[in-house]
C-alpha positions, -999 to 999 in steps of 0.1 A, spaced: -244 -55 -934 -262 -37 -905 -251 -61 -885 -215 -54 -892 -217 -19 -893 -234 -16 -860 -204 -44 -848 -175 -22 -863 -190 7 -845 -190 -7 -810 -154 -21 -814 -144 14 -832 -157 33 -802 -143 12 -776 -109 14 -790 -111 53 -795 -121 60 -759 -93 36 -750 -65 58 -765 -80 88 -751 -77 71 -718 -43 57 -724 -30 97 -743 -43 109 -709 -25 89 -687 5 92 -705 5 128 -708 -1 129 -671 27 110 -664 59 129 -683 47 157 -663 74 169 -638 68 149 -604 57 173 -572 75 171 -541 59 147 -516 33 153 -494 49 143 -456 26 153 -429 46 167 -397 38 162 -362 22 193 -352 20 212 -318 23 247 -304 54 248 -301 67 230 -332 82 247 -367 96 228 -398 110 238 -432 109 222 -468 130 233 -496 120 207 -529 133 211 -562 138 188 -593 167 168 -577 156 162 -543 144 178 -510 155 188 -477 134 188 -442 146 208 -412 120 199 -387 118 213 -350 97 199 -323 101 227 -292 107 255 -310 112 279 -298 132 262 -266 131 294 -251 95 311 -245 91 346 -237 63 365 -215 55 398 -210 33 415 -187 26 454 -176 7 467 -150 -6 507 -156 -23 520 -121 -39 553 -119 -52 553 -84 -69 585 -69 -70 581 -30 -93 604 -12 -89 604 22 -92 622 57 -68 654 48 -71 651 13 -62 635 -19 -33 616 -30 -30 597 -60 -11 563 -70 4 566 -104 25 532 -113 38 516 -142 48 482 -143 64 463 -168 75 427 -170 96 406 -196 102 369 -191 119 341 -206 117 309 -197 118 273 -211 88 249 -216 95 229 -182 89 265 -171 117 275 -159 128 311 -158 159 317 -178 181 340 -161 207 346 -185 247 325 -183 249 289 -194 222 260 -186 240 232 -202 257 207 -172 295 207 -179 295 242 -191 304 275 -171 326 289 -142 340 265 -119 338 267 -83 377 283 -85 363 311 -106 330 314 -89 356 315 -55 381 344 -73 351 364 -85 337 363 -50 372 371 -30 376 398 -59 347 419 -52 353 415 -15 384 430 -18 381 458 -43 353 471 -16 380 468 8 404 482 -10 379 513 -23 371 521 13 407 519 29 420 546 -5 387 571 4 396 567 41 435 576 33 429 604 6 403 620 31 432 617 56 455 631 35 444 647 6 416 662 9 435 682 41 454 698 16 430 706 -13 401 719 8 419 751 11 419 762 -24 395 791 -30 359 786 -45 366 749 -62 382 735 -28 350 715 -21 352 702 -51 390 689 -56 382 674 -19 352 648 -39 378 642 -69 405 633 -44 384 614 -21 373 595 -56 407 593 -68 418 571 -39 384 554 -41 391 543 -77 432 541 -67 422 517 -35 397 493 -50 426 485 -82 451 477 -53 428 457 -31 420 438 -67 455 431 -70 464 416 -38 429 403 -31 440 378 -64 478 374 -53 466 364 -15 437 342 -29 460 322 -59 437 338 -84 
């Protein structure tokens, strides 16, 4: 009967930690599952985003971000100069804010993408447009001064100063006609 004892024991034991194991395992299991573990590619320049919840999950992953890198420099110079006759002194401030891309290239601003942007016709008009609204501008001051500011100058105490607005006023007046038919000669 000792025997037996000891024997029901043994078995009695084994089979006790066997449910513990199994209760454990189960337990562990009907727990809600976690997200999954995905390991990115990572770099300097690189930036990713994981929303997970119970029905799924969603990866936005970015391997140059940012495409556009930025740089900024300053330069602060207090500089006493002593010399023959004297002092003088260098006070300058510098400051300097780049962008640029990862090829580095400086990004000046307008449209980088091929396909995109002002044709050569527009590039042409804009060109022949400036050209003649400074044409324009300088033939309407040269005619007001002719003409109007002869007969403004003469008005007491402000008569210097109606000859500037005039000589503006045909300025402003000459550079919006030389537009106009700087585009009509052109075809713009």
């Amino acid at each position: 009967m000792n025997l037996f004892k000891w024997t029901a024991l043994g078995v009695g034991s084994v089979v006790a930690v066997a449910h513990i194991g199994v209760l454990g395992h189960i337990i562990k299991a009907t727990k809600a599952p976690q997200a999954p573990v995905i390991n990115f590619p990572r770099g300097d320049y690189s930036s990713y985003k994981v929303k997970a919840d119970k029905e799924g999950y969603t990866v936005e992953y970015k391997a140059n971000d940012p495409t556009v890198l930025e740089s900024q420099k300053s330069l602060s110079l207090d500089k006493e100069k002593k010399g023959f006759f004297g002092g003088g002194s260098e006070n300058r401030h510098e400051w300097r804010r780049d962008q640029f891309t990862m090829d580095g290239t400086r990004n000046l601003g307008g449209v980088v993408a091929d396909g995109e942007g002002k044709s050569a016709k527009d590039i042409e008009c804009i060109v022949a447009d400036a050209g003649a609204r400074s044409q324009g501008a300088m033939a309407g001051t040269s005619i007001a001064a002719g003409v109007g500011v002869p007969a403004v100058i003469g008005i007491p105490y402000v008569g210097w100063l109606a000859a500037g607005w005039v000589s503006l006023l045909g300025g402003k007046i000459g550079s919006a006609a030389g537009s106009t038919v700087g585009n009509i000669v052109n075809d713009c």
